[in-house]
C-alpha positions in Angstrom: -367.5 -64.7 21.5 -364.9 -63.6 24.3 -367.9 -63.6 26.9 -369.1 -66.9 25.7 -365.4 -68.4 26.1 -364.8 -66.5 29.3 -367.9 -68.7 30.8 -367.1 -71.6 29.9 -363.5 -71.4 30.9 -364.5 -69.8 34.0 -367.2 -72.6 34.7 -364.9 -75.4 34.3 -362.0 -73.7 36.6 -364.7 -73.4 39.2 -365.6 -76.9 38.7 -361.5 -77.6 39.1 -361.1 -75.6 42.1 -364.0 -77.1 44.4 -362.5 -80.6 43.7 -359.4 -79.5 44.3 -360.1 -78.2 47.7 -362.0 -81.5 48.6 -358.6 -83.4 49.1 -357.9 -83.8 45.1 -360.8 -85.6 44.8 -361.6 -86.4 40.7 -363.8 -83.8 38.9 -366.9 -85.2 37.0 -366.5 -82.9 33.9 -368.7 -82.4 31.2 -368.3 -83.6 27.8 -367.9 -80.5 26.0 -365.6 -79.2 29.1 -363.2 -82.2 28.5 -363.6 -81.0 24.8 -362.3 -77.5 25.2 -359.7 -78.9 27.2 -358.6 -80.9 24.8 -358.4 -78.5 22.2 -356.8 -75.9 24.5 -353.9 -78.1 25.7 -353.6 -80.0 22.1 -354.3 -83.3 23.9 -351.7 -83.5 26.0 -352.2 -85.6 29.6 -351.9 -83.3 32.4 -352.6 -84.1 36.0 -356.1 -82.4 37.7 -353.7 -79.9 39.4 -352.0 -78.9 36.1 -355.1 -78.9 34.1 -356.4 -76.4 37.6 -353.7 -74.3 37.0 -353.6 -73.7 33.3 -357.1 -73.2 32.7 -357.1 -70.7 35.4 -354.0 -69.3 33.3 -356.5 -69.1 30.4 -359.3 -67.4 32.4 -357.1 -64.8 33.5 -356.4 -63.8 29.5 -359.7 -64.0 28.5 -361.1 -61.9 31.3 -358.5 -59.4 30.2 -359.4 -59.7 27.0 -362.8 -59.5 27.4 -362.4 -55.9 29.4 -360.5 -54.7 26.2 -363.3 -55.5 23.8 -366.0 -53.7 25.6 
């Protein structure tokens, strides 16, 4: 389950951080990416640079957590 969640989150960072480098521009995310966002952040309204920032937060803990569980 970790590695499964680890993808994903890593995925949609990824996706975050190429906009971000191309001047901020707006990120075309998935559905279910905008869904685990939502249900990570409890729906709260966060700018693209905040939602980069946090979700690269998250990565980092399930990466860590993933290495624990091997």
């Amino acid at each position: 389950m970790y590695k499964q969640l680890e993808q994903l989150i890593t995925l949609t960072g990824n996706d975050l951080n190429l906009v971000s480098r191309r001047f901020g521009q707006r990120a075309d995310l998935t559905s279910e990416q905008l869904e685990m966002l939502r249900i990570l952040y409890n729906y709260e309204t966060l700018s693209q640079y905040d939602l980069t920032m946090k979700i690269n937060k998250e990565q980092s803990i399930v990466s860590r957590r993933s290495l624990i569980h091997i």
